[in-house]
C-alpha positions as CSV (number, residue, x, y, z in Angstrom):
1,X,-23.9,4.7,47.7
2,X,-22.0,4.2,44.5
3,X,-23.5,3.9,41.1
4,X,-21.1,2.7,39.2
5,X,-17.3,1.6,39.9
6,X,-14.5,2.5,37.2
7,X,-11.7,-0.1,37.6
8,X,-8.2,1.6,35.9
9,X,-5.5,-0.5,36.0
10,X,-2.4,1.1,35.3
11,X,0.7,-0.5,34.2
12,X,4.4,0.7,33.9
13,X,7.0,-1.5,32.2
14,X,4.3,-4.6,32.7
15,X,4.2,-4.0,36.4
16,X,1.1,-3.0,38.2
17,X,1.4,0.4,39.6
18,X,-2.3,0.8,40.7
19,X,-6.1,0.2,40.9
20,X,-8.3,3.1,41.7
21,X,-11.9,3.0,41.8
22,X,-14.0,6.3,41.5
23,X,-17.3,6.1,42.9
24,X,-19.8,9.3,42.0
25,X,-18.9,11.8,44.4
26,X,-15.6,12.0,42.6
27,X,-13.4,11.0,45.8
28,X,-10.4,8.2,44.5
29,X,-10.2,5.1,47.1
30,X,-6.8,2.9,46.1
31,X,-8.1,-0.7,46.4
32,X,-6.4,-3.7,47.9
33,X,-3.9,-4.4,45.4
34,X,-3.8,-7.8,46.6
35,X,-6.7,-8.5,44.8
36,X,-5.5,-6.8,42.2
37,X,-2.3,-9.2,42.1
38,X,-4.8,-12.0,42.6
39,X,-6.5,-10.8,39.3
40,X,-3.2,-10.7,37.3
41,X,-2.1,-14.2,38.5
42,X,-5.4,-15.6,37.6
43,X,-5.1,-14.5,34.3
44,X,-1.9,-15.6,33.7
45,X,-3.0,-19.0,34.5
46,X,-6.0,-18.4,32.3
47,X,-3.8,-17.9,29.2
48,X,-1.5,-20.7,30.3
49,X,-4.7,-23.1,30.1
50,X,-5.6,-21.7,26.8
51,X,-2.2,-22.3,25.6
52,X,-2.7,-26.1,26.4
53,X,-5.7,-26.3,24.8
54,X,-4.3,-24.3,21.5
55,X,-1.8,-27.0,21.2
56,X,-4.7,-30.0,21.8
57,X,-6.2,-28.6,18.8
58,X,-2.9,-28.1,17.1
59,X,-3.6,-24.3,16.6
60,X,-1.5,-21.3,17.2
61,X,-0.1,-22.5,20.1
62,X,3.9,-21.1,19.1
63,X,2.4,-17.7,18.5
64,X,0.5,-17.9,22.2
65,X,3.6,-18.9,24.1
66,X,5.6,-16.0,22.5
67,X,3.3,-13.7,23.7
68,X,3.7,-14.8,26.9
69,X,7.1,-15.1,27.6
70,X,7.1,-11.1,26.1
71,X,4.7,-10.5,29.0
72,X,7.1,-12.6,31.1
73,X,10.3,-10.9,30.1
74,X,8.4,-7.1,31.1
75,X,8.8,-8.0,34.7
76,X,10.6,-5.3,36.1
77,X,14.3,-7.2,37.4
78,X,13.8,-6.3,41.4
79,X,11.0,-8.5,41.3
80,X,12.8,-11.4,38.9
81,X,12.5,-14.1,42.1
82,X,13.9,-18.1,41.6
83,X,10.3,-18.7,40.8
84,X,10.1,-16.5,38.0
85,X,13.5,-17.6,36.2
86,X,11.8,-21.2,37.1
87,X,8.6,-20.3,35.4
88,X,10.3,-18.4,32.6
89,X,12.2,-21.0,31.4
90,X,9.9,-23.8,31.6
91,X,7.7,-22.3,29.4
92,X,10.3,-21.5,27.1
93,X,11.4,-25.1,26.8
94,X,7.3,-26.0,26.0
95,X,8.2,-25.4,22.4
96,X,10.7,-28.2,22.4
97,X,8.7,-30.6,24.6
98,X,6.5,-33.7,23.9
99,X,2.7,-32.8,24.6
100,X,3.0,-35.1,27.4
101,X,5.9,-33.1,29.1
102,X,4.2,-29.9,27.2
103,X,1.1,-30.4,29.4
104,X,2.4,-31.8,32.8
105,X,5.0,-28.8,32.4
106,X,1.9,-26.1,32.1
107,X,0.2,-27.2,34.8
108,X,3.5,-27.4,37.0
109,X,4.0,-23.1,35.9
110,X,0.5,-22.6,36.7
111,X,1.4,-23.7,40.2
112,X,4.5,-21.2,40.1
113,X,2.0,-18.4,39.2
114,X,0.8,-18.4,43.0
115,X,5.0,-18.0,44.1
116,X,5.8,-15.5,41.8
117,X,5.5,-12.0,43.0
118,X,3.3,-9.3,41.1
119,X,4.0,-5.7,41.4
């Protein structure tokens, strides 16, 4: 029986190396790192929705986007696919876009979220 579960999620140059969880006997299971993957994708799209409704409210949305595509240009280049130049620059155009492209154009990367592939 486990107590309590420790999630660590390490990262190397942006790229998820690992998730380990500890349970209280001290032994170190590595956990499906599809889920983990799952996790990172999910939160990716997360922030890509909060960057849509940063710009509705005609906040800090240039600030958010940077920050992004910084987390975007950390992807290690073996696992640079089509879909992530696709995605990449997309979401660097945003800045220059109408908020009707700017939106339709979020939701379109949110879809290349599920293609892309996390390591």
């Amino acid at each position: 029986m486990k107590l309590f579960t420790t999630v660590l999620l390490l990262r190397h140059h942006l790229s998820i190396v690992a998730l380990l969880v500890e349970d209280v006997i001290g032994e170190v299971d590595v956990a499906n790192i599809d889920d983990v993957r799952e996790a990172y994708r999910d939160k990716m799209k997360k922030k890509l929705y909060g960057l849509l409704r940063e710009r509705e409210k005609n906040g800090e949305w240039k600030k958010f986007l940077d920050s992004i595509l910084i987390e975007l240009m950390g992807y290690e280049d073996c696992n640079k696919t089509i879909d992530y130049y696709t995605l990449y620059y997309k979401l660097s155009a945003c800045r220059y876009l109408s908020f009707e492209y700017y939106r339709k154009t979020l939701f379109e990367c949110m879809n290349l979220f599920d293609r892309i592939d996390v390591q």
